[in-house]
N, C-alpha and C positions, 0 to 999 in steps of 0.2 A: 687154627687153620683158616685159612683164606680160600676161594673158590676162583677161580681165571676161567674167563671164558672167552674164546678166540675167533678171529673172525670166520670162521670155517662151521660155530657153532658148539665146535667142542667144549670140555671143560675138564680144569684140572685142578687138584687141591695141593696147597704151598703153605708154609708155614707163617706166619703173621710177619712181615717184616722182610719179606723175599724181593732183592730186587729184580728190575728189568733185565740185569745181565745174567743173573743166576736163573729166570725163567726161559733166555737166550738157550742157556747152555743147558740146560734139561732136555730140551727140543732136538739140538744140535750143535756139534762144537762150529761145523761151521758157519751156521748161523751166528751165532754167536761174535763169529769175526767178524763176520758183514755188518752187524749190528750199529746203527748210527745212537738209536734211541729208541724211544718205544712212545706209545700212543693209550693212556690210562685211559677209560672213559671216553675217549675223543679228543682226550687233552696230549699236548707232545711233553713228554717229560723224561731226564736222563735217566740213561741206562744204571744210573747209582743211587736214583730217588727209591727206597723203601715203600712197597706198597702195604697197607695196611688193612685194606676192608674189600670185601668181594669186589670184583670189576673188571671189565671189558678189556680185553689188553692185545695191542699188536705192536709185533716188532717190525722197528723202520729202517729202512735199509736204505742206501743207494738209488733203488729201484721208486723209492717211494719221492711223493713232493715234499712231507714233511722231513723227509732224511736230506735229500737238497740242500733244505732249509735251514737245516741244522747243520751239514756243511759249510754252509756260507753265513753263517752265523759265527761258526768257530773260524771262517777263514779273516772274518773282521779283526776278530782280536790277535789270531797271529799276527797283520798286518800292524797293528796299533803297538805291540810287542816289539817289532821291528824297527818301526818307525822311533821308539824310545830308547833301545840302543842304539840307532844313530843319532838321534835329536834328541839327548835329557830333557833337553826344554820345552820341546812341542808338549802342548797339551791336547791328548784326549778329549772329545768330545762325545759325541752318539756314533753311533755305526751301525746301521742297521741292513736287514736284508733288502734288498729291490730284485724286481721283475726281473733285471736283465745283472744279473750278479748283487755286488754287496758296496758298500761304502765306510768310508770312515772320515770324520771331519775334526781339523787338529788346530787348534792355535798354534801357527808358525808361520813364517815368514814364505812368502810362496815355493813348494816343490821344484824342479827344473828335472827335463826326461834323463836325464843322469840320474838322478837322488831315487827316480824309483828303482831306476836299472840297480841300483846297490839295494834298495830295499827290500825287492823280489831278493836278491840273493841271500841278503840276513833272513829272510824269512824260509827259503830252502832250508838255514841251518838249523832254525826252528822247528821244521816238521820231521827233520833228519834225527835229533836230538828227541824227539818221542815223548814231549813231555806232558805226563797225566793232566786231565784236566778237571779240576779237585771245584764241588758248588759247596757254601758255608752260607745260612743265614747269620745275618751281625743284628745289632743294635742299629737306631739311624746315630746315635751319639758317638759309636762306635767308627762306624760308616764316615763321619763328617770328620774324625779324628785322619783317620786313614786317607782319605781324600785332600786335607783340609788347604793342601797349593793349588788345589783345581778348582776354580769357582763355576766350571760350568758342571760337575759334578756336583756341587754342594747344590746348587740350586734346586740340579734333578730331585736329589735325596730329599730336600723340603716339600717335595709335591706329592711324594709317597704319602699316603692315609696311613700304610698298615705300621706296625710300630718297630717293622724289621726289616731289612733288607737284604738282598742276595747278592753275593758277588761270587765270582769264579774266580782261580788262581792258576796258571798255566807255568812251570819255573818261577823266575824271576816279576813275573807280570800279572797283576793283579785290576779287574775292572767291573766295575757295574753293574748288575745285567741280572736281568729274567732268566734267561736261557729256552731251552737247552742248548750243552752243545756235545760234540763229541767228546767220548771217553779220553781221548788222548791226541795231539796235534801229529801224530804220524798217520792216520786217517786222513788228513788233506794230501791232499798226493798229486795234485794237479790246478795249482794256483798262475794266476796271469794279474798283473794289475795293467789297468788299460789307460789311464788318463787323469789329470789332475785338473781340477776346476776347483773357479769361487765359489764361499757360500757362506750367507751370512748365520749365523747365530740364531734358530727355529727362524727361519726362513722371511725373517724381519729385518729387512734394509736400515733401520736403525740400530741396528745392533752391529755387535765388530765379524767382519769378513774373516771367514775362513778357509783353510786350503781342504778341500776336497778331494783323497783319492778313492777313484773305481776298482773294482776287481772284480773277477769271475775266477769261480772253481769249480772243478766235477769231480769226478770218483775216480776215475782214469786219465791217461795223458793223453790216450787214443781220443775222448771224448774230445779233450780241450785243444785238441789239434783240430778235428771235424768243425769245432765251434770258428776259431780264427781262419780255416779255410774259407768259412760261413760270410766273415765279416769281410774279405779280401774279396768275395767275390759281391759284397753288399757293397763295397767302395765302388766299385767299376760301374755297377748300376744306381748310384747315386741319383737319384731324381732332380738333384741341384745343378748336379756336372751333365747329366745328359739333358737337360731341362735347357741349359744355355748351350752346349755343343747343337743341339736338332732346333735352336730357335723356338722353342717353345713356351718358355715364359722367363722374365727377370723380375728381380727386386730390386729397391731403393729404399736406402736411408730415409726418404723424404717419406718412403708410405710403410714406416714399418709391420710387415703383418699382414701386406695386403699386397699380393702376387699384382704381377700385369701379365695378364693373357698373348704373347704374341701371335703373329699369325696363324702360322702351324699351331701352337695351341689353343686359337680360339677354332678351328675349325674341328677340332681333338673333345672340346665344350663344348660346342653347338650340337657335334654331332649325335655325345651322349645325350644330351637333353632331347635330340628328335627323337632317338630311340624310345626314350621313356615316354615322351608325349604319344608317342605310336600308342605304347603300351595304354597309356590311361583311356586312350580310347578304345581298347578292345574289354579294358575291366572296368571303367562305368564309372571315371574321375572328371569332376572338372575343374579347371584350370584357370586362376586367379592370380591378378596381381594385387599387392597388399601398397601402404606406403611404410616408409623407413622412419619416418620419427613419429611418436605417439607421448603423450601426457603422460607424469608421471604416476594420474590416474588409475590408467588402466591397468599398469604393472601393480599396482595397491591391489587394486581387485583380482587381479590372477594371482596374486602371492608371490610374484619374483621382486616387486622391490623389499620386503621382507627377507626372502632364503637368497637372492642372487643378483641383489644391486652393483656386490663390488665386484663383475664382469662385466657391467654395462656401463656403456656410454654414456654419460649424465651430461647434458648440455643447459642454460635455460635460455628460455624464450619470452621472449616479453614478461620477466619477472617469475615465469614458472617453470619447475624443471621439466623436463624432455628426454627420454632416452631412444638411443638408434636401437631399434630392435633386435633385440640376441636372438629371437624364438618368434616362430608364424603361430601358436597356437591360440594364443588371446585372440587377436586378430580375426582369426577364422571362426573363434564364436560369435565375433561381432557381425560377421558374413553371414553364420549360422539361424542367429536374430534377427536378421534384417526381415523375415516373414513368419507367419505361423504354420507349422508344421503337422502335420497328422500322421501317424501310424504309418499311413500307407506309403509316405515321402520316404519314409526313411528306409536302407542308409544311403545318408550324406557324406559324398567323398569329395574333398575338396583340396586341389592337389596347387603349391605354389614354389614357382625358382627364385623367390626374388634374395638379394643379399641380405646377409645378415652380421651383424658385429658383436664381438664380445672382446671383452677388456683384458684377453690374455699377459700375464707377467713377459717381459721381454727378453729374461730369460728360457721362457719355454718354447718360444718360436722356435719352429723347425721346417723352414721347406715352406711343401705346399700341404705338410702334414699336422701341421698347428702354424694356426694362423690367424690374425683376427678377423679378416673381413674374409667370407667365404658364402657359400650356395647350396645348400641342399635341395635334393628330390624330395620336396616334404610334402606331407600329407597329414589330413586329419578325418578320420573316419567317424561321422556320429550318427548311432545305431541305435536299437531296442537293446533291450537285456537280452533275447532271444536270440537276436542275430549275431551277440560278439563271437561268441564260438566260431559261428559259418567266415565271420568277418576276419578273424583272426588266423584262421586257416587260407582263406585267400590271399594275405600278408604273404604269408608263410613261402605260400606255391608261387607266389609275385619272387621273393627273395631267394627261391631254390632256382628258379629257371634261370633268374640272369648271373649268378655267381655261379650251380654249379654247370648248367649247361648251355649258356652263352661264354661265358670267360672260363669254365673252369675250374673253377679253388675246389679245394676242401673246406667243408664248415666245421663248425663246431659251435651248439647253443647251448645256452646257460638260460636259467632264471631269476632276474637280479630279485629281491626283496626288499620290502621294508626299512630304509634307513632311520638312525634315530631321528635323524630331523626331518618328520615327514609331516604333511596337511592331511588332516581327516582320521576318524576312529580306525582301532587295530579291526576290527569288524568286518569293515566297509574295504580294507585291505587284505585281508586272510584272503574274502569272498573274489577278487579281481585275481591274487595271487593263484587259486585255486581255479579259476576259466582259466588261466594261460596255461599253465601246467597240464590241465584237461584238453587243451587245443592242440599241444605240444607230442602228449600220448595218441591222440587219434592222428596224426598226422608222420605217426611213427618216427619222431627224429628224439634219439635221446640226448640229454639234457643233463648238466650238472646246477645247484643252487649256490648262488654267488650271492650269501645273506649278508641284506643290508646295503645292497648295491643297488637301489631300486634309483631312479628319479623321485624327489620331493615330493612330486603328486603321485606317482604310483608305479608299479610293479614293471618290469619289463620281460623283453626276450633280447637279449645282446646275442649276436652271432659275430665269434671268431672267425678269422678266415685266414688259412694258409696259404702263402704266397711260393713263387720257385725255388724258394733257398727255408722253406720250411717256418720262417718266421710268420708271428699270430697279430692279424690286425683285426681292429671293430671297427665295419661302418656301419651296415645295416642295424637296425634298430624296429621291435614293434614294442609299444607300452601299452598299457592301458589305464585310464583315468576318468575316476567317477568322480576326482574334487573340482577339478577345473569347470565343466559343464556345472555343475550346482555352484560355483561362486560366477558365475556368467547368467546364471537361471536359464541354460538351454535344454526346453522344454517339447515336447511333442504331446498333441492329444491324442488320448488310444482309442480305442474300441470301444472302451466304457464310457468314452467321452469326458473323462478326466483328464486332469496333468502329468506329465510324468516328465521324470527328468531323462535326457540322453547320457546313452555311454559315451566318453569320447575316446578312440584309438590313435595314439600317436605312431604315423611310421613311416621309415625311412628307407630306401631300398640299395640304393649306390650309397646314401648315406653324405657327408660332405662331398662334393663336386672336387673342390682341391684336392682335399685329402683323397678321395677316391684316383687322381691323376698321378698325385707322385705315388701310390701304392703300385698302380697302371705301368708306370713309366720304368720303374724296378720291377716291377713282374714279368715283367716282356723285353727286359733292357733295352727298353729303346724299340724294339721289331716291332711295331704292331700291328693288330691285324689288318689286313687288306680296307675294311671297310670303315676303319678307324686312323687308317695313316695319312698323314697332310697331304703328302704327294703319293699317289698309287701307283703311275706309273711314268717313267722316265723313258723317254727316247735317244737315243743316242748313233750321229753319223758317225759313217767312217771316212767323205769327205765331202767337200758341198757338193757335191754334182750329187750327193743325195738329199738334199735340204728339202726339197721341193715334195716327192713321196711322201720324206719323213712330217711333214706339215702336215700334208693331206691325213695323214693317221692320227697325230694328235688331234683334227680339226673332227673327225670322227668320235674320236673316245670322249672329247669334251662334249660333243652333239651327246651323247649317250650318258651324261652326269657323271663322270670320271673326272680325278683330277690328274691331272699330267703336266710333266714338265718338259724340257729340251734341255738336250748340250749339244749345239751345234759348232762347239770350238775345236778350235786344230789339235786336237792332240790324239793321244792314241786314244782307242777302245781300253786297253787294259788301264789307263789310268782312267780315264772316265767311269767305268766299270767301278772300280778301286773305290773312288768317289762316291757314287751313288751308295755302294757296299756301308759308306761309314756313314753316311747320310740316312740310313736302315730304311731306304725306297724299296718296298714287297716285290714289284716287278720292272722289269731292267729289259727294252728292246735297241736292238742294235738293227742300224740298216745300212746294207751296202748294196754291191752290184747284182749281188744274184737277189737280194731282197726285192728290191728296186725294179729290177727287170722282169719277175717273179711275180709283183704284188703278192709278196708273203713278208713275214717278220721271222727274226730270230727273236726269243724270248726266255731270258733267264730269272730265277728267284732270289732272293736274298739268300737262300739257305744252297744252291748252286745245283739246281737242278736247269735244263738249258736244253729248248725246243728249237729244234731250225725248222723253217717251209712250214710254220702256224700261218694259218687264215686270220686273216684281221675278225672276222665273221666271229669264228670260232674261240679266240682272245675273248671279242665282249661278252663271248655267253659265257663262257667260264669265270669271267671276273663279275660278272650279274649275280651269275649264281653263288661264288666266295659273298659276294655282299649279302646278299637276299636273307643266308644260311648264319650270315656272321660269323663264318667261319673264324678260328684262330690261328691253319696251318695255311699259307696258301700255296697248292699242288696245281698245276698246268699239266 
C-alpha cells in the first residue's frame, strides 16, 4: 500500500500502482470527469502514470494553471494531427505551450487563412472522434526508427541523455513529447487557431524557415468566446492604429525600433516625466543625466558584456569597442564614486530619463511595447544593509500609489529568483531573496514565486498589471543587487569606521516610458485623462459673430496653463462636436448667442454629459482641480 496525501492535508491509503484517474474516481466520479491530470509531488503528470511510493497528489482540473497547460499541450498535437491529414508532407517540428495559447512549427510551404479554416475543421473531427490518448516509453533506437523521415525529430531525440523516450499516440498520430496531456482529445472542446507566421528552425536565422501556426483553447466555448471578444475589442484600441489616428507617435523603416514622439505625444512624455520628477522631489531622488556610449570596459566590469552583449549596441571607436547603453546602472556607480561616502550619506537615490538601447530581434518589435530605443523612470537606490527593507518598502508605496491610485490597475506581485546563469554565491542570493520577500510580507501584498526568473545580478519584485480588457503587463520593477556595487567597489564608511560595501536597489516605477504609452493608450482607448490629454479643451462657434468672446476664453484658459484648441469653421456644432468626439478632446465648449451675450459657456464631456450657463470662473476651478487630483474621470 501507498499513502496520498492531498492538498487539504488529508491522507489516504491506495494500493501500489494506483493511478491518478483511479484516485480521481475514489474521490468522485465527477471529479473524475473534470479531471485533466494530476500533480505528483509538484510534478504534473498523466492521469494514467502509476503511482508507486507515498506522495503528495492533487487533481488538475480546468480550474487549475497546470490543467490549462495540459490542455494546450494536447491542443498542439491535435493541431499537428490535422495538419498531417491534410499535408502528408508537412513535417512536425516542436509545439509547445506559450503565455498567450500554444504553437506548432511544420516544414511546409507557407499556410494561407484558407488551409487553417480546413484545419480548425479536421481538427473538430478529431476532438469529435474521442480519441484516447495513450503515453509509451521506447528506446531512442526505437524512437529514431519511428521518426526516421523527420530530421528535425531525429535531432531532438540525440540530445536526450536518458536512454528512452516518451511519446504519445492519439488514433492515427503519433509524436514526441514529455507530456502530460489529456486522457483523451474529446476534452478539448474549444479550440481557435489564430494566425500563421515565420519561424526559423530553434530560432536561428541560419537554419530553414518554417510555417508557424498559433492557437488558443479553453475548457468551454463560453470561455473562448469571452476571450475573441477580448481580442476584438484589443483591435479597436490598438496603440499602433490609435497612436497615428490621435497624431501621437510614428515609425519608419529608416529607425527600426525606435518610436518618433509627435506632438500630442511628446506633450503625453513630458508630462509623465513631470509627474515623476514632482514625485522624486517629494521622496528624496536626485536627478542625473548620464552619456550614451561607454567602453567596452565598463560593461567587463558590471558583467553585462559577459551575460548580455548580444542586446547591445557594439560600435568601435578609434580602434576600441563601444556600446550605446542598454542599462543606467554601471553608470550610476560611477556617479556613486565620484566621492567618499559615510554612513550618514546614505541612502543614495539617484533617479535618470535618459535613452537607452538594446539590440532587440526585429522580429519581436511591437509598437511602442518592444522597442529598441526607449526611456525609463530609472533609479538606483544605494543603501546600508539596515535600510533595504525601509528602502524597499518605499519602492513599494512609490509603485502602489501611481498604478493603483493615480491610474488605477490591478496588481499583482511575484518574486523573480535566482536564474542559473547568475553573478555571485547561492548565499549572498538566498540572503537578498529573503529582504524582498520579508519587505513584501510587512507591506501586506501577497506574492507568488517566479523561480529562476530573477535578473543576473539578483532577485526581484516584478509587478503584473491589469489593464481594461483584463490582459497582464510588467512595467514596474524593484530588484535588489549586492553583485554590481562590489564589482564597482561602492563603498561607504560606518560607524566603526571601517568599509563596507553598499546595497544597491534597482527600480522602476512607470517602468519603460514607451511601453508604459502604448499600455496608456489601450487602457484608456485613446480617452485620457484630463490632465494627461494633448488638447484639454476645444472651443467651438456657432458663427463668427462669435469668434471674438470665443477667443477671449481660450486666451484665459491658456493664461491659466490649459491647453486648448479652436474650431472656428462653418460648419455645424454637431459635426464639429462629432469631431472633437473622435479626436477623444475631455472637454468640448460650444459658444453662441446666449453664450456670448451671457458671458457663460456651454460645456460638454466626452463621455456626454453637457452644462449650459457654466461660468468660465467656475470651468477653471474645476478643470484645476481634475488636474491637481489627476483624476481619471473627468465630471463638470
Amino acid at each position: 500500500m501507498i499513502t496520498i496525501q492531498f492538498p487539504d492535508g488529508a491522507k489516504k491509503h491506495y494500493t501500489k500502482g494506483s493511478t491518478g484517474m483511479e484516485v480521481a474516481k475514489s474521490i468522485a466520479e465527477g471529479l473524475a470527469r473534470e479531471a485533466y491530470g494530476v500533480l505528483v509531488n509538484g510534478m504534473p503528470k498523466d492521469l494514467s502514470v502509476p503511482i508507486t511510493t507515498d506522495a503528495t497528489l492533487k487533481i488538475v482540473t480546468a480550474k487549475d494553471k497546470e490543467g490549462i497547460e495540459i490542455l494546450r499541450h494536447t491542443s498542439t498535437h491535435i493541431m499537428a494531427q490535422a495538419v498531417r491529414h491534410l499535408f502528408p508532407y508537412a513535417k512536425p517540428t516542436i509545439g509547445p505551450v506559450v503565455e498567450e495559447g500554444f504553437y506548432y512549427d511544420f516544414d511546409h510551404e507557407p499556410f494561407s487563412p484558407e488551409d487553417l479554416v480546413k484545419i480548425e475543421a479536421e481538427m473538430e473531427k478529431i476532438v469529435k472522434a474521442n480519441y484516447p490518448v495513450e503515453r509509451k516509453e521506447i528506446s531512442k533506437k526505437e524512437a529514431k526508427e519511428l521518426f526516421k523521415d523527420n530530421p528535425y525529430k531525429l535531432e531532438l531525440i540525440d540530445e536526450f541523455e536518458e536512454g528512452t523516450v516518451s511519446i504519445y499516440r492519439q488514433g492515427d498520430f503519433t509524436d514526441l513529447c514529455r507530456g502530460p496531456h489529456l486522457p483523451s482529445t474529446g476534452k478539448a472542446k474549444a479550440i481557435k487557431l489564430m494566425k500563421v507566421a515565420g519561424a526559423y528552425w530553434r530560432a536561428d536565422s541560419k537554419n530553414k524557415q518554417l510555417q508557424r501556426i498559433y492557437g488558443i483553447s479553453f475548457s468551454e466555448k463560453k470561455q473562448l468566446q469571452e476571450y475573441l471578444h477580448v481580442l476584438e475589442e484589443a483591435k479597436k484600441r490598438d496603440h499602433r492604429v490609435l497612436g497615428k489616428q490621435l497624431d501621437l507617435v510614428m515609425f519608419h523603416e529608416f529607425a527600426p525600433g525606435a518610436p518618433f514622439f509627435l506632438k500630442n505625444g511628446a506633450i503625453i512624455y513630458n508630462e509623465l516625466i513631470a509627474f515623476i520628477r514632482k514625485e522624486y522631489q517629494k521622496r528624496g531622488y536626485e536627478e542625473v543625466i548620464t552619456p550614451q556610449l561607454y567602453n567596452k570596459k565598463l560593461w567587463e566590469q558590471s558583467g553585462h558584456w559577459e551575460h548580455y552583449k548580444e542586446n547591445m549596441f557594439v560600435i568601435t571607436v578609434e580602434g576600441e569597442e563601444h556600446s550605446l547603453k542598454p542599462m543606467n546602472c554601471p553608470s550610476h556607480c560611477l556617479i556613486y564614486n565620484r566621492s567618499t561616502k559615510s554612513y550618514r550619506d546614505l541612502p543614495v537615490r539617484i533617479a535618470d530619463f535618459c535613452c537607452l538601447h538594446r539590440n532587440e530581434l526585429s522580429g519581436t518589435l511591437s509598437g511602442l511595447t518592444r522597442v529598441r530605443k526607449f526611456s525609463q523612470d530609472d533609479a538606483h537606490i544605494f543603501c546600508r544593509m539596515d535600510q533595504v527593507e525601509e528602502e524597499v518598502l518605499g519602492v513599494l508605496d512609490f509603485i502602489k500609489y501611481i498604478w493603483v491610485e493615480v491610474f488605477g490597475f490591478k496588481v499583482n506581485y511575484s518574486l523573480s529568483t535566482r536564474p542559473q546563469k547568475a553573478l555571485g554565491d547561492k548565499a549572498l542570493w538566498d540572503r537578498a531573496e529573503g529582504m524582498l520577500a520579508e519587505a513584501l510580507k510587512k507591506a501586506a501584498l501577497p506574492y507568488q514565486i517566479k523561480e529562476g526568473d530573477g535578473a543576473f545580478y539578483g532577485p526581484k519584485i516584478d509587478i503584473d498589471l491589469e489593464d481594461a480588457l483584463g490582459r497582464k503587463w510588467q512595467c514596474p520593477t524593484c530588484q535588489l543587487d549586492f553583485n554590481l556595487p562590489k564589482r564597482f567597489e561602492c563603498m561607504y564608511e560606518g560607524d566603526d569606521s571601517k568599509k563596507h560595501q553598499a546595497v544597491m536597489i534597482h527600480r522602476a516605477v512607470l517602468g519603460s516610458l514607451e511601453r508604459f504609452m502604448g499600455l496608456m493608450i489601450e487602457h484608456f482607448s485613446g480617452k485620457f485623462p484630463l490632465w494627461l490629454s494633448p488638447v484639454q479643451v476645444i472651443i467651438m462657434t456657432v458663427a463668427d459673430r462669435h469668434e471674438e468672446y470665443a477667443t477671449k476664453v481660450k486666451d484665459e484658459l491658456v493664461g491659466a496653463g490649459f491647453r486648448v484648441d479652436t474650431d472656428f469653421r462653418s460648419e455645424s456644432i454637431p459635426k464639429k462636436v462629432r469631431e472633437a468626439q473622435l479626436a477623444h478632446i475631455p472637454l468640448m465648449i460650444t459658444v453662441g448667442d446666449k453664450e456670448t451675450e451671457q458671458n457663460v459657456l456651454a460645456v460638454r464631456t466626452l463621455d456626454g454629459q453637457v452644462k449650459f450657463g457654466m461660468q468660465l470662473s467656475e470651468l477653471k476651478g474645476k478643470m484645476q482641480m481634475l488636474v491637481e487630483k489627476r483624476a481619471v474621470k473627468v465630471e463638470i
